[in-house]
C-alpha positions in Angstrom: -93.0 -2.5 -26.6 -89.9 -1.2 -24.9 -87.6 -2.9 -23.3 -85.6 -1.0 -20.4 -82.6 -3.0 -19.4 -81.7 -2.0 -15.8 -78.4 -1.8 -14.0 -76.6 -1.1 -17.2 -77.4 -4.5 -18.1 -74.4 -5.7 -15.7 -72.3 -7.8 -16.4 -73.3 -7.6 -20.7 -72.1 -4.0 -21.1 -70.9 -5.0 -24.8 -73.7 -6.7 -25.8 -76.0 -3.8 -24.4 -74.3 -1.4 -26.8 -75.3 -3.7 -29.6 -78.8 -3.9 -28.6 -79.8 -0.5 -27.7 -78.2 0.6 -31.1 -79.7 -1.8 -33.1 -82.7 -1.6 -32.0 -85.0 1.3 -31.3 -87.0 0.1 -28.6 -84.1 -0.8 -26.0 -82.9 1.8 -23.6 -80.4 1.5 -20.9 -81.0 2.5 -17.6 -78.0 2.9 -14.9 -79.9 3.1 -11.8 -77.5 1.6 -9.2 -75.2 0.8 -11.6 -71.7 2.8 -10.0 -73.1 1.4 -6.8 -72.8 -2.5 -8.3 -69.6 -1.7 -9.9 -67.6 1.6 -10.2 -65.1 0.4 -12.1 -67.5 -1.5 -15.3 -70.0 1.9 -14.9 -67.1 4.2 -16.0 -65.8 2.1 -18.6 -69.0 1.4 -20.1 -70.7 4.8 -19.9 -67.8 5.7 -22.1 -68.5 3.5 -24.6 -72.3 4.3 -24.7 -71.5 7.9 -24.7 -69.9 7.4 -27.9 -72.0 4.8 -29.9 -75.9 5.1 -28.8 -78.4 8.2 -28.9 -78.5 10.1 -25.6 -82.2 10.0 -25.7 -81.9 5.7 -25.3 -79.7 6.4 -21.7 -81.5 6.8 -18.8 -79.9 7.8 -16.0 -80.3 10.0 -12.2 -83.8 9.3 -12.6 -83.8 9.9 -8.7 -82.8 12.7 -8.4 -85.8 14.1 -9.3 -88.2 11.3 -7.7 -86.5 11.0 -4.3 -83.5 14.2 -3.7 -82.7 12.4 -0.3 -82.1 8.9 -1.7 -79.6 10.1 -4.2 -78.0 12.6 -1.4 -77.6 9.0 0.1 -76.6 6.8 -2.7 -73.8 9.7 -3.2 -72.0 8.7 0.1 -72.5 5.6 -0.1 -69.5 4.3 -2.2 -67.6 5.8 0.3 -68.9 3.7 2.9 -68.3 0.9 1.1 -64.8 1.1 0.2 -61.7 0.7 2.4 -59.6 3.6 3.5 -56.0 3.7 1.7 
């Protein structure tokens, strides 16, 4: 059985590290995740960049399924965020 934590398993980015290395049938999938938060997806992808197979990372899964929801999810940080 496989277990596909979504979201990038927010707000247990440690933890999922730990899991999805330990164990081969845990995968991480970031759908949504820069849109929850920008700041944890950065510093986390880093870290699983480093420590888990590629091949257990899923991620822009929707770009394939649906081209005009990710051209929409692109902008949409921008929306969200105050002008400096």
């Amino acid at each position: 059985m496989k277990f596909i934590l979504f979201h990038g398993a927010y707000p247990f980015g440690g933890e999922l590290a730990s899991l999805a290395k330990n164990f081969r049938n845990v995968y991480i999938d970031l759908c949504w995740l820069y849109i929850i938060s920008p700041t944890y997806s950065r510093r986390y992808l880093h870290e699983w960049l480093e420590t888990i197979p590629a091949n257990k990372i899923i991620a822009f899964v929707v770009i394939i399924t649906r081209p005009k929801r990710f051209a929409d999810t692109c902008f949409l940080p921008k929306k969200l965020l105050p002008v400096f």
